[in-house]
OpenMM code with the backbone's topology and positions (N, CA, C; nanometers):
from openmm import Vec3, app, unit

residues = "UNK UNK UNK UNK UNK UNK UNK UNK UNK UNK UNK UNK UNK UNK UNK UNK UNK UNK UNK UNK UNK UNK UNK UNK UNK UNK UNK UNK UNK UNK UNK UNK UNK UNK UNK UNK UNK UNK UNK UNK UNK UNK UNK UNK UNK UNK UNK".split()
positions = [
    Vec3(-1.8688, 3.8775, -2.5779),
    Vec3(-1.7902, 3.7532, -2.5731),
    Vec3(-1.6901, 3.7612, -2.4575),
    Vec3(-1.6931, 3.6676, -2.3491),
    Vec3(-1.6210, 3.6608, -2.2769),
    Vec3(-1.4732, 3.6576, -2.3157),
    Vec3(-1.3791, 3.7033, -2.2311),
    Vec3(-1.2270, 3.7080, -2.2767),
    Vec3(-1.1346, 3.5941, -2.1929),
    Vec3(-1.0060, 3.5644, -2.2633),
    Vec3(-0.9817, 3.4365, -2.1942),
    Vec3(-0.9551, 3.4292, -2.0759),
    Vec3(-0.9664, 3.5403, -1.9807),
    Vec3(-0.9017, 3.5453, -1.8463),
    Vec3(-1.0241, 3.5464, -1.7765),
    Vec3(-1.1318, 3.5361, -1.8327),
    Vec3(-1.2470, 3.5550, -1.7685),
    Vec3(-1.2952, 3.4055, -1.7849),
    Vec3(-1.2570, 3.3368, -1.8796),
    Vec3(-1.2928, 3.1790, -1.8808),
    Vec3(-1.1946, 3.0784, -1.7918),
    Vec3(-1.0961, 3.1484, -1.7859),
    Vec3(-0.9867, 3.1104, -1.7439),
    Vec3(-1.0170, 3.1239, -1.5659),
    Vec3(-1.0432, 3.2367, -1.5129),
    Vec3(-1.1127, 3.2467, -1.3681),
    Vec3(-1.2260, 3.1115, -1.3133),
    Vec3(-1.3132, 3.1079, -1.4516),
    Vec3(-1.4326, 3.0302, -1.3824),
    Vec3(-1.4286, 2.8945, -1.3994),
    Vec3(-1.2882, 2.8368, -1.5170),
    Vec3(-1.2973, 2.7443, -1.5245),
    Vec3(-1.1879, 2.6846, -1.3656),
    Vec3(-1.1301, 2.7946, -1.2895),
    Vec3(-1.0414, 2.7586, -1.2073),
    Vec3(-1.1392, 2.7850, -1.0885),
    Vec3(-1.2185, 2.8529, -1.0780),
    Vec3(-1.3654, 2.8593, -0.9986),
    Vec3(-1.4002, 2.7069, -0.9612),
    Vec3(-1.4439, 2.6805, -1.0921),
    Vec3(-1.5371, 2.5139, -1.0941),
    Vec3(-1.4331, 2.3994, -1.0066),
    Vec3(-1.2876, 2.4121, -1.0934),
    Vec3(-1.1914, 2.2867, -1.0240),
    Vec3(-1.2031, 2.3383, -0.8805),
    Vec3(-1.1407, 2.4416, -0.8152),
    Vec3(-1.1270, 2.4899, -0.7088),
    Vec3(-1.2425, 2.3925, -0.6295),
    Vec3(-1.3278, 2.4773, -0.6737),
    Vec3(-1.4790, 2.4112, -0.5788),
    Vec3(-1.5163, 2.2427, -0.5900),
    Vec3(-1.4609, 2.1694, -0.6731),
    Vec3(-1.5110, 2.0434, -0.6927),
    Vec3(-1.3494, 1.9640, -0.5943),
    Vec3(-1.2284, 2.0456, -0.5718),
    Vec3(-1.1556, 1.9720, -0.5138),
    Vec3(-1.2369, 1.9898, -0.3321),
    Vec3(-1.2712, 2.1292, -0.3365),
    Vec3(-1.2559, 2.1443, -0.2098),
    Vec3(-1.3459, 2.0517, -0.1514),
    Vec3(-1.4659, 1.9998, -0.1870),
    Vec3(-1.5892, 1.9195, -0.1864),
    Vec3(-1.4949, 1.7738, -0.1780),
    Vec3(-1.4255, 1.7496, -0.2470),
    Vec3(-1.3870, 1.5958, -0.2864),
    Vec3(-1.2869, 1.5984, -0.1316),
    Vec3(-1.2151, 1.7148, -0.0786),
    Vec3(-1.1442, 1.6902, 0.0625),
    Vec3(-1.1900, 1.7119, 0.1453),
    Vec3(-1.3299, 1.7770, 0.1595),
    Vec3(-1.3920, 1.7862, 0.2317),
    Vec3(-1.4884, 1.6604, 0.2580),
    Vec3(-1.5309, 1.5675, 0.2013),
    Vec3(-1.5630, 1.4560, 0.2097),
    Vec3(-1.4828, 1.3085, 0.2755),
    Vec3(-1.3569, 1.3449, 0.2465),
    Vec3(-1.2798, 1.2307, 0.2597),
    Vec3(-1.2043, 1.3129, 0.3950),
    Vec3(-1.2147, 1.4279, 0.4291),
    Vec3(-1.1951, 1.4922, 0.5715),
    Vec3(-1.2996, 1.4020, 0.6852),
    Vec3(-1.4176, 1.4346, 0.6396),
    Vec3(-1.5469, 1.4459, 0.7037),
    Vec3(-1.5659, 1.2452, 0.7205),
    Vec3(-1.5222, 1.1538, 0.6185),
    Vec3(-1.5204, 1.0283, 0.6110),
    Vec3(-1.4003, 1.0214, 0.7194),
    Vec3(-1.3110, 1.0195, 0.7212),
    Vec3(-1.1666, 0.9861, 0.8090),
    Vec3(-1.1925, 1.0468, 0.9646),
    Vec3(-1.2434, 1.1326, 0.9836),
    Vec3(-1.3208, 1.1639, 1.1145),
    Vec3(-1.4371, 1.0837, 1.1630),
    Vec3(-1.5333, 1.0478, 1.0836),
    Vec3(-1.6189, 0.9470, 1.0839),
    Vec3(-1.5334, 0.7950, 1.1640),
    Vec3(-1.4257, 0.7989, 1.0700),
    Vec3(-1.3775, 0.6534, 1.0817),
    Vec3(-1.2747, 0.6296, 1.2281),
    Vec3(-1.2602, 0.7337, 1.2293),
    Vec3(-1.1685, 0.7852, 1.4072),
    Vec3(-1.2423, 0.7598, 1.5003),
    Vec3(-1.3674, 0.8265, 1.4443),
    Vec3(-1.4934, 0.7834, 1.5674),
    Vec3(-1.5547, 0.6424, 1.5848),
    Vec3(-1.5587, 0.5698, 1.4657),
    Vec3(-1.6274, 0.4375, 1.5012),
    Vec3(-1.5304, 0.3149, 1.5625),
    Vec3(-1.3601, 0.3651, 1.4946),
    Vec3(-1.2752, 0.2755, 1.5554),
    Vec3(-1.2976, 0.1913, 1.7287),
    Vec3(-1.2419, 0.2840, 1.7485),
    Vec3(-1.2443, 0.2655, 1.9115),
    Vec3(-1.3677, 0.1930, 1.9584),
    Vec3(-1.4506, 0.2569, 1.9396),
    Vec3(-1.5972, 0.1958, 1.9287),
    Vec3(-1.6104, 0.0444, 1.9068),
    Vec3(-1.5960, 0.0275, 1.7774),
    Vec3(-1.5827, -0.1088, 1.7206),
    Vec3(-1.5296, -0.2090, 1.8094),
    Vec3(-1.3477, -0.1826, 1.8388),
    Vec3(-1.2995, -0.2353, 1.8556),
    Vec3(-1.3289, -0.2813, 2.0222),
    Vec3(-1.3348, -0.1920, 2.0833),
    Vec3(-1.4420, -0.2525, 2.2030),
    Vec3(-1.5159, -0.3144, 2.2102),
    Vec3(-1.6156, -0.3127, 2.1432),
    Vec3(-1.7256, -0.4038, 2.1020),
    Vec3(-1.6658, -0.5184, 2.0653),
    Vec3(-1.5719, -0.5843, 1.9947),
    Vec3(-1.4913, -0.6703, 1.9864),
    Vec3(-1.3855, -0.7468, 2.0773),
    Vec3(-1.3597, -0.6937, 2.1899),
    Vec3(-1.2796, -0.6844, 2.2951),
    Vec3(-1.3988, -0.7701, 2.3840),
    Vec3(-1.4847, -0.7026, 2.3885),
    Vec3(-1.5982, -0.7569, 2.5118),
    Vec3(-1.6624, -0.8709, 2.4627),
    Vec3(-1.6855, -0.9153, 2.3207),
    Vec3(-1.7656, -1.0820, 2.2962),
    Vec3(-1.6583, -1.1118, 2.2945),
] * unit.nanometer
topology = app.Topology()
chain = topology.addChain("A")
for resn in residues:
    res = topology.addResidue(resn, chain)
    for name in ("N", "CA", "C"):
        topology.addAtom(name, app.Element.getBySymbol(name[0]), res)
């Protein structure tokens, strides 16, 4: 039977890893969105 410091590790394992994913997404989106700005807005500038 696992002991509580050992449930206690993996349940801080799981959060750990599901935040780092959730900022790593909305990192990876906001860089995305840096890049199309400028872009866009040129494209808008010129019609």
């Amino acid at each position: 039977m696992a002991s509580i410091k050992d449930v206690g590790r993996f349940f801080i394992f799981i959060v750990g890893g599901l935040v780092a994913i959730i900022v790593g997404s909305f990192m990876i989106r906001g860089t995305m969105h840096m890049w199309d700005n400028p872009d866009n807005a040129d494209d808008e500038k010129k019609d």
